[in-house]
C-alpha positions in Angstrom: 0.0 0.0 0.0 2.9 2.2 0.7 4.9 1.3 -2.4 1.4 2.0 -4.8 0.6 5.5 -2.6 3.3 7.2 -1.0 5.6 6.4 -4.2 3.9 8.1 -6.2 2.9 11.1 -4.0 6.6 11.8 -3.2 7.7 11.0 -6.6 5.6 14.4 -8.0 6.9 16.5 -5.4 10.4 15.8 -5.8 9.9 16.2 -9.5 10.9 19.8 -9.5 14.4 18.3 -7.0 15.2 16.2 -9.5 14.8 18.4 -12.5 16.9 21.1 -10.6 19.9 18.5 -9.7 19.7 17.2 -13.6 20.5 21.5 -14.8 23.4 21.5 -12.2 24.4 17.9 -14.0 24.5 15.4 -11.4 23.8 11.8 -12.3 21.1 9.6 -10.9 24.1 7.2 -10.0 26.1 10.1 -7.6 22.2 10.8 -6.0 21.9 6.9 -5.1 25.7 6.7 -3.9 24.9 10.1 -1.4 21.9 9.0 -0.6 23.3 5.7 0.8 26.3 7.2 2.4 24.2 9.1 4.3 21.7 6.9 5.6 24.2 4.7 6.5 26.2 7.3 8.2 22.9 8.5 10.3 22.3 4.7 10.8 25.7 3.7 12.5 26.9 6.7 13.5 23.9 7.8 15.7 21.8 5.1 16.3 24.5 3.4 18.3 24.8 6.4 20.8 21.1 5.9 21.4 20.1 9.5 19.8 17.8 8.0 17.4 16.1 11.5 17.1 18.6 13.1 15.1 19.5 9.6 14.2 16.6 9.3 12.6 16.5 12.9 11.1 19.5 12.7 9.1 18.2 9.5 7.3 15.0 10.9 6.3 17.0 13.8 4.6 18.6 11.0 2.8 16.2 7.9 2.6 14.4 10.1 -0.4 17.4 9.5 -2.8 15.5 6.5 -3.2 12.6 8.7 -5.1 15.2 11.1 -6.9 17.2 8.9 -8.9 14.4 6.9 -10.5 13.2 10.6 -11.0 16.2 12.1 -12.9 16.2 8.8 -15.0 13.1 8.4 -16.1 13.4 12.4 -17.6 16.6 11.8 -18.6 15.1 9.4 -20.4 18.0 6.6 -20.0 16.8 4.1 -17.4 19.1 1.1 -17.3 19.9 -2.1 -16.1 22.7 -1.1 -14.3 20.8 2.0 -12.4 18.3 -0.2 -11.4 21.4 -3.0 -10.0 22.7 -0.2 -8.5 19.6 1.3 -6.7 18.4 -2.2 -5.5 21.7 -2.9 -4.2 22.2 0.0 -2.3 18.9 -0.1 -0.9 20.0 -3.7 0.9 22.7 -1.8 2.1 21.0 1.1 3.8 18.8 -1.4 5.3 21.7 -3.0 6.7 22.7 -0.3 7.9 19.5 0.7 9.9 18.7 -2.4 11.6 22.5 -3.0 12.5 22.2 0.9 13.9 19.7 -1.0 16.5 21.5 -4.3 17.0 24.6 -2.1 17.9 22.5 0.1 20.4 20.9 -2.5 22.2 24.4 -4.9 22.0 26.3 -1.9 23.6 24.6 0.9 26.0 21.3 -0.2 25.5 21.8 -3.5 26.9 19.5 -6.0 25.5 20.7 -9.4 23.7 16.5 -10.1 22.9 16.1 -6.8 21.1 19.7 -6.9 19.8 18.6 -10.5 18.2 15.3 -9.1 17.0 17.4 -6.1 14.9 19.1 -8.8 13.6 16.6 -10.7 12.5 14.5 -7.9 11.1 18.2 -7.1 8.8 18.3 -10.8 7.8 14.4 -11.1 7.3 14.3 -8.3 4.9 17.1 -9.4 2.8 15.7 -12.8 2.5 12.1 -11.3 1.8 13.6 -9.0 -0.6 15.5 -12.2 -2.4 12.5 -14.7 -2.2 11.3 -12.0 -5.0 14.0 -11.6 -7.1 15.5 -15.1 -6.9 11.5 -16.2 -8.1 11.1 -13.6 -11.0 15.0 -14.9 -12.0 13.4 -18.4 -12.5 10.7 -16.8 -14.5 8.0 -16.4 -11.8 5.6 -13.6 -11.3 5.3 -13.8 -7.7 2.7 -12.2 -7.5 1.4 -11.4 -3.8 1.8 -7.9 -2.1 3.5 -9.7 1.2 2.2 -8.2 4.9 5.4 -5.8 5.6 7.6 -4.9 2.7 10.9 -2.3 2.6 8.6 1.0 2.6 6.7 -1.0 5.7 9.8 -1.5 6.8 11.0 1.6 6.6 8.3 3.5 8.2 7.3 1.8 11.2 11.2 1.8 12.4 11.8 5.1 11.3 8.7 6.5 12.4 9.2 4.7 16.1 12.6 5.3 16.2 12.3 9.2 15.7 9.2 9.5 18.3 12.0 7.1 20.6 14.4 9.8 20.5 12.0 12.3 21.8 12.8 10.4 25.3 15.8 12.5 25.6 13.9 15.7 25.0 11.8 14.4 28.1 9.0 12.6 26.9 8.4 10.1 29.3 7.6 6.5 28.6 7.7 7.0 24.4 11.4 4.9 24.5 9.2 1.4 24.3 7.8 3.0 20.5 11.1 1.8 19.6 11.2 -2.1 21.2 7.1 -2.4 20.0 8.0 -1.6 16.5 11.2 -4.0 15.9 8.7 -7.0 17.2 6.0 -5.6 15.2 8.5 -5.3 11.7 10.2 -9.2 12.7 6.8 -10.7 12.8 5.5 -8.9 10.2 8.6 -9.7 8.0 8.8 -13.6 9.0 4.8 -13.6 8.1 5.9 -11.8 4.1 8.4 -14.4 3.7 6.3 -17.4 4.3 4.0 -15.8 2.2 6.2 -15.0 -1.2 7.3 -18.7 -0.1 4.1 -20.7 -0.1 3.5 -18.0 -3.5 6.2 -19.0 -5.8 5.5 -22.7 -4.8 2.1 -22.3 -6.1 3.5 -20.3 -9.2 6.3 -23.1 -9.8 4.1 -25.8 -9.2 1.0 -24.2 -11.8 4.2 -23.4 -14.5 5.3 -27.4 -14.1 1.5 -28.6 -14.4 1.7 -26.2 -17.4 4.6 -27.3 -19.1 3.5 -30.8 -18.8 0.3 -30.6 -20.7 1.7 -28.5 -23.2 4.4 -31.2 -23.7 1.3 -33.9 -23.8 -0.7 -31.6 -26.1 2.7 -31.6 -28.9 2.7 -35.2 -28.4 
């Protein structure tokens, strides 16, 4: 829901952004490398200390890259295999990033081994939710289910928690637990996605064998 919605919403108002950074001549490929750099360096550099405010801040400035450089493409006019490697890639990476961020703050100051496990899981979940999807199209599958809590899902619940979180410093009392709520919340919600595109592209490889078969029967 995210993906169909907010992607597009934000894609028309960074529009004029992108145009403006395509006159000054920057590529779509130096917008995805910044915008990675810096999500990773409000992921690991703050997150960590436990200021997952400005932690958090920083990242959105960033996160949007996402949005730009499929903009300044598209009016470029040159999309390309290689952008699109490049973007997906990276966006693995700053995932990485944010979810280590957490394991790191709960396996140092924080002091929590079950919420440092559960940011590790939610980095490992979402790369193997986001490869259950490619790996099936590779094989020539659709896969074709929206899954419970994808990367934007991802994204926003942690981000969103994770920014109200820091507002305990300010002296907000009692919003720190945001944060813990929402990793359980993304790990379920992630476990839940990948047995879903699972159970999918069995069904899809499964109907594509059955396929093949009476086609093969048919020429015969």
């Amino acid at each position: 829901m995210l993906n169909k919605y907010a992607r597009a919403f934000f894609t028309r108002v960074l529009t004029p952004f992108a145009a403006f950074l395509i006159r000054r001549g920057v590529s779509p490929d130096t917008v995805t490398l910044i915008g990675t750099a810096g999500v990773m360096a409000g992921a690991l550099v703050f997150y960590p200390q436990g200021e997952f405010f400005w932690g958090t801040v920083v990242i959105t400035l960033f996160v949007f890259s996402d949005l730009v450089d499929g903009n300044m493409a598209r009016q470029l006019g040159r999309s390309s295999r290689w952008g699109a490697f490049l973007d997906s890639t990276l966006d693995r990476v700053a995932d990485g990033a944010i979810f280590g961020g957490f394991a790191l703050w709960y396996a140092g100051r924080g002091d929590d081994i079950v919420l440092c496990a559960v940011s590790i899981f939610c980095l490992a979940s979402g790369q193997v939710v986001s490869y259950t999807k490619a790996r099936g199209e590779s094989i020539g599958l659709p896969v074709a289910v929206n899954g419970l809590v994808e990367r934007a899902e991802r994204l926003v619940i942690s981000l969103v928690a994770a920014g109200f979180a820091g507002l305990h410093k300010f002296g907000v009392p009692g919003i720190q637990y945001l944060l813990p709520v929402a990793l359980w919340v993304v790990a379920v919600g992630s476990l839940v996605t990948l047995v879903q595109r699972v159970v999918t592209v069995r069904r899809e490889s499964a109907e594509a064998e059955a396929a093949a078969e009476r086609d093969n029967e048919a020429a015969t």
